[in-house]
N, C-alpha and C positions, 0 to 999 in steps of 0.2 A: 504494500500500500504506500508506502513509502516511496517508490521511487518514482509513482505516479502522481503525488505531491512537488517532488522537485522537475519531473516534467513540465506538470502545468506551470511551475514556477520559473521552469526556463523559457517557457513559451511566452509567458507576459513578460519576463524580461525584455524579450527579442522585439514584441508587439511593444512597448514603451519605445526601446530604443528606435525603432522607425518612426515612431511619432513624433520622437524628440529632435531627429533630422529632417522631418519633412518644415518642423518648426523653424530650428534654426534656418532651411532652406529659405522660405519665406520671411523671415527677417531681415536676409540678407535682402530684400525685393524691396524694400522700405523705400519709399521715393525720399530725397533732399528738401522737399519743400512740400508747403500747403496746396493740396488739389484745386483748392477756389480762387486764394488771392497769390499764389507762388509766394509766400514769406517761405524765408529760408528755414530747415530743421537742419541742429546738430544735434549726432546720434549719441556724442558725448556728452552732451549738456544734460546733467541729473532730471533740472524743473523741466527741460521740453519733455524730456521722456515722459514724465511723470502725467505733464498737463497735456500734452496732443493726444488725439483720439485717433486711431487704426483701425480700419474696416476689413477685413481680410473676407473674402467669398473662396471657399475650399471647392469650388465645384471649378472654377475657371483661373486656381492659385492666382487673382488679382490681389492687390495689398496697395489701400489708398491712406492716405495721411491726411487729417487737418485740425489744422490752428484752434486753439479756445477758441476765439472770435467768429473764427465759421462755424464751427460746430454748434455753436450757444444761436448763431443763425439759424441752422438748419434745423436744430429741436424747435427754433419758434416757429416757423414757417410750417413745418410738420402737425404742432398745436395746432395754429390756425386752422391749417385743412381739416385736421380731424376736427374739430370744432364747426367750422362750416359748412361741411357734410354733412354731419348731424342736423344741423338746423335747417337742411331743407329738407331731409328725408320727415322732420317734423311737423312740417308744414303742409308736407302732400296728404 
């Protein structure tokens, strides 16, 4: 029974470890700048890391980047719609 334990256990090994390269893989894809307005990202700068937002799509390995400022755009603009969609499907 035992050795069907460290099977499984080598097998999710191997499964992590491809995952953790397909990760790193797309890291490395990280664009230099904001997809909206081009402000520049550095990949060493602790606070940009911390504060830019990355969109990654696993189906098409795309990996988009942006700024506070776009992103705090795009959740409002997203609000709104969601919110104005509503109010007319209220109305009909």
């Amino acid at each position: 029974m035992s050795s069907l334990k460290r099977k499984m256990k080598r097998d999710k090994l191997k499964d992590s470890k491809k995952e953790m390269s397909k990760k790193i893989g797309l890291f490395n894809k990280i664009p230099d700048h904001c997809l909206a307005c081009h402000k520049a990202f550095d990949k060493k700068d602790r606070d940009m890391v911390m504060s830019w937002s990355v969109v990654v799509r696993k189906e098409t390995e795309t990996v988009r980047l942006y700024c506070p400022e776009c992103w705090d755009m795009a959740k409002k603009l997203v609000e709104e719609t969601r919110d104005g969609s509503e109010d007319q499907i209220s109305d009909v």
